[in-house]
C-alpha positions as CSV (number, residue, x, y, z in Angstrom):
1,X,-62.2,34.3,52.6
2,X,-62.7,34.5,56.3
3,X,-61.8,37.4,58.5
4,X,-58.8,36.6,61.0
5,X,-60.1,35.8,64.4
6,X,-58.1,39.4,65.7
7,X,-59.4,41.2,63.0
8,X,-62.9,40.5,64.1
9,X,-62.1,41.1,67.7
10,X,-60.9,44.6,66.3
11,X,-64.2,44.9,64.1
12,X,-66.6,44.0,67.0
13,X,-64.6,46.3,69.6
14,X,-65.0,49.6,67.0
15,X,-68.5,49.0,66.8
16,X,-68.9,48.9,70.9
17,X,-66.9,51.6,71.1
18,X,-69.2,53.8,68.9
19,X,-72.0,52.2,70.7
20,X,-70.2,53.5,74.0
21,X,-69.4,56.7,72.6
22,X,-65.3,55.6,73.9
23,X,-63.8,58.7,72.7
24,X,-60.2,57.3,72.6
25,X,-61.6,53.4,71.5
26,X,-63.5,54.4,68.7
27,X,-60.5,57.0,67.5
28,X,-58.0,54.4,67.9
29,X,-59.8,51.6,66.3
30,X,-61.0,53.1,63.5
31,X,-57.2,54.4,62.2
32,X,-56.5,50.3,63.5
33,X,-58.9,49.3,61.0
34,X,-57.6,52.0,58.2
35,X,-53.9,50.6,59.0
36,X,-54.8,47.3,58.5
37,X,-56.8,48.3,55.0
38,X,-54.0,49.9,53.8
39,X,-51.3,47.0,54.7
40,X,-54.2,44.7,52.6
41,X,-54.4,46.7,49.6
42,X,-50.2,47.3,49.4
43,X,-50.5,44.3,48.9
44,X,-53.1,43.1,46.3
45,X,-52.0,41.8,43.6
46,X,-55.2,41.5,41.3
47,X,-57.1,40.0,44.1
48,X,-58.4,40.9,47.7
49,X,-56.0,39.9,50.4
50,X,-56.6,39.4,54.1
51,X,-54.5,39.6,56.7
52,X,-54.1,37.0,59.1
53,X,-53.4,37.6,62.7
54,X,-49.4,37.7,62.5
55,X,-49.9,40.3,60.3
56,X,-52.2,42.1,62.0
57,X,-49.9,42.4,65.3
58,X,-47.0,43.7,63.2
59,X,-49.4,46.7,61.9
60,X,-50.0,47.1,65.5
61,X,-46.6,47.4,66.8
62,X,-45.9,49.5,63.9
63,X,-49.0,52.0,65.1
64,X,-48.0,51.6,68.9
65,X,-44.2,52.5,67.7
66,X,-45.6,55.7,66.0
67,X,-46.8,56.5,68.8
68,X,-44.0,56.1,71.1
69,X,-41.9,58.0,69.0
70,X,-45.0,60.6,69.2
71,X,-45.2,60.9,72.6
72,X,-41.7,61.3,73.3
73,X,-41.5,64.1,71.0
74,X,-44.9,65.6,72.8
75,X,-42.4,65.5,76.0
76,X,-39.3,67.2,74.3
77,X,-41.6,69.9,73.2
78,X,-43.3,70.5,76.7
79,X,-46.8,69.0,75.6
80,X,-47.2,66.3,78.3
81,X,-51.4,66.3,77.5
82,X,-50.7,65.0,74.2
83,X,-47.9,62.8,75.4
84,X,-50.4,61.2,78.2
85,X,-53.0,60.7,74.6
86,X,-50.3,59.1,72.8
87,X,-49.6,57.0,75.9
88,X,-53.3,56.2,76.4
89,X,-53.5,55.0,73.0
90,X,-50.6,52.8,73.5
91,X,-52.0,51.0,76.2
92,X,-55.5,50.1,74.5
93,X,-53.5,49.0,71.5
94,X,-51.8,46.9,73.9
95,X,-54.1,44.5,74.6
96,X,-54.5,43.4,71.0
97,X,-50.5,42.2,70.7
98,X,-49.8,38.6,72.2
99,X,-48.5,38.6,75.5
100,X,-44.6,39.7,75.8
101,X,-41.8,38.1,76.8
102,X,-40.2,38.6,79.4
103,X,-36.4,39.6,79.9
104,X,-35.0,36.6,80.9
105,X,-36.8,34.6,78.3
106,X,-35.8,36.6,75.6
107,X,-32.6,36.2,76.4
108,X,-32.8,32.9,76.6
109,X,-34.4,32.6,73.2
110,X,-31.7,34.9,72.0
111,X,-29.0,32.6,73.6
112,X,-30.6,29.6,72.0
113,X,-30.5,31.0,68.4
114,X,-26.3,32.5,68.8
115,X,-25.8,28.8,69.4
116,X,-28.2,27.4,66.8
117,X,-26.3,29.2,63.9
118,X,-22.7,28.6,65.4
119,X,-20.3,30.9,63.8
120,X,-22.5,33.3,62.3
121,X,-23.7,34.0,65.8
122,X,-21.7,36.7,66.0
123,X,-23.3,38.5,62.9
124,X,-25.9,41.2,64.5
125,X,-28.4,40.9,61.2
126,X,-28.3,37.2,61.6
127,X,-29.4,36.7,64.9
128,X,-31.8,39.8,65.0
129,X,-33.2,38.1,61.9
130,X,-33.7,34.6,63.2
131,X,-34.7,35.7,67.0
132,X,-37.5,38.5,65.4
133,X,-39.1,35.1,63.2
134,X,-39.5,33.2,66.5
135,X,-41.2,35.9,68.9
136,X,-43.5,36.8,66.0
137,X,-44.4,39.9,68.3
138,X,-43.8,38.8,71.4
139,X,-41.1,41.8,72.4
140,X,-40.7,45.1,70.7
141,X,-37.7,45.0,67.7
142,X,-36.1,47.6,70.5
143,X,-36.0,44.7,72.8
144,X,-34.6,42.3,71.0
145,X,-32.0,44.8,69.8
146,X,-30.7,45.5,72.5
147,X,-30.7,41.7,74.0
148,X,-28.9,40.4,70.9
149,X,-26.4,43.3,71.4
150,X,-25.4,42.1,74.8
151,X,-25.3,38.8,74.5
152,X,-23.2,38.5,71.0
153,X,-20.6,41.3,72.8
């Protein structure tokens, strides 16, 4: 099986990090790489499974999310030099999730699905369901949320 064309990116940037000694890079990367091993072995099944890129971006916006939610507990507790890691982090793991969507066009995506489903447009779960299968990481499930909230109001 071939390794995804992200996971490779994400191989070849750990080993120039470790080349560069990148403190941050090389910290970051390597718990990148042991999320991504973990996600692969929940779930073998009797065989070795690879992630493909979708997959990939959702363990990354699940590791940038961690550290969001980090960071703004750093804050409440008066530690802004581990809140400005966690947001340093955040920003180099960044530039490994496709570009995001902009407000207006997530709304407009969201508008698009409340009238592809017709009546059920006015189910929350529906909608969040349908717009989060288009974007495929496109806009943080906060986003969207919140988007899907005011447009179904």
């Amino acid at each position: 099986m071939a390794m995804s064309p992200l996971k490779e990116e994400i191989q070849n940037d750990l080993k120039n990090s470790m080349r560069s000694k990148d403190e941050i890079g090389l910290a970051v990367l390597r718990m990148l790489s042991a999320s991504i091993r973990n996600k692969e072995i929940s779930l073998r099944k009797g065989g070795d499974v690879l992630l493909n890129d979708e997959q990939i971006t959702e363990v990354i916006a699940g590791e940038i999310k961690k550290r969001k939610d980090s960071s703004e507990a750093y804050k409440q507790g008066g530690r802004e030099d581990l809140a400005e890691r966690e947001e340093a982090e955040i920003k180099f793991l960044e530039k490994y999730l496709p570009e995001q969507l902009a407000d207006e066009e997530l709304e407009n995506i969201v508008r698009e699905t409340i009238a592809e489903i017709g009546e059920a447009g006015k189910n929350f779960g529906a909608v969040m369901g349908k717009v989060m299968a288009k974007i495929k990481g496109k806009a943080a499930g906060n986003r969207v949320s919140a988007a899907v909230k005011k447009l179904i109001e």
